[in-house]
Structure formats: structure tokens, C-alpha cells
N, C-alpha and C positions, 0 to 999 in steps of 0.2 A: 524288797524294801531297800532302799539305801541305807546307805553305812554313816548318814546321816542320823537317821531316823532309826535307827538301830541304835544309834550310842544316847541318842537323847533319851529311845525307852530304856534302858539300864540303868539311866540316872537317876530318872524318877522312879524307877524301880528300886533301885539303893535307897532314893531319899525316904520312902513311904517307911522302907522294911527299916527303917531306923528310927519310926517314930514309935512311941509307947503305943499301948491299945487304947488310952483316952485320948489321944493325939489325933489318931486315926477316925476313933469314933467320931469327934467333933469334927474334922475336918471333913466327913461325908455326910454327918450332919449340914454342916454351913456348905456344901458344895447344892443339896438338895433343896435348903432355903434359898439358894442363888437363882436355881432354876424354876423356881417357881415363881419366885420375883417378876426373873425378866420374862417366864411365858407370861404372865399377868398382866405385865405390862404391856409386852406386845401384842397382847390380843384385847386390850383394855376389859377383863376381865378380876374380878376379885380371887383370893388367894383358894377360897375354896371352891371353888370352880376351876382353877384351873390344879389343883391336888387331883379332883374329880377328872377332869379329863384327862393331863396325863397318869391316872391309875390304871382307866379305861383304855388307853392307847397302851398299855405295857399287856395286858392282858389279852390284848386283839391278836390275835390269830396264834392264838396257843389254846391248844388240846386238855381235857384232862388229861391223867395219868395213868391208863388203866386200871395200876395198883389200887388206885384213889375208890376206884369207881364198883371194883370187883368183891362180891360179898364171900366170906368165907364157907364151905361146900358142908 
């Protein structure tokens, strides 16, 4: 990685770690309405359709956990 891109993440690493926890919550809050905004938009799709698809696309190709899955003997 460059020493670019190396000092820009530290910064927004600094700036996050200096926000309160309601700071932070609402900010991945409002990052998460942002994205679903614009998938919406750009798929000319309503908001729940696209929550529904990208839930489904996060969940795609992931495994249960055997833990999950394993009944006690």
C-alpha cells in the first residue's frame, strides 16, 4: 500500500476513534441509508427491495457455523 494511503487510513482511523458511540452509531447508521438510497436509485428499485437484495448479497456465499449447527451429545 502506499505511504499515501497508509496515512489517509490513520486519519480516519484517529477521526472515527474520537467520535462518541452515538456519533459513530449514527454515522453507520446514515452511511447504511446512503447505500441503499443510491442502490435504489440505481437499480430504479424501492428501498425495500433493495435492503432485501443487498441482505441477500451479504449472506451469499457464507457457510453456517458448525457451532450453529451442532446439537449438544
Amino acid at each position: 500500500m502506499s505511504s499515501v494511503a497508509e496515512r489517509l487510513r490513520g486519519e480516519l482511523q484517529e477521526r472515527f476513534a474520537r467520535l462518541s458511540f452515538q456519533e459513530r452509531l449514527s454515522l453507520v447508521l446514515d452511511l447504511g441509508r446512503r447505500d441503499v438510497d443510491m442502490y435504489s436509485s440505481a437499480r430504479c428499485v424501492d428501498a425495500a427491495t433493495a435492503v432485501a437484495v443487498l441482505r441477500a448479497a451479504r449472506r451469499e456465499g457464507r457457510r453456517p457455523s458448525v457451532c450453529a449447527g451442532s446439537k449438544p451429545a
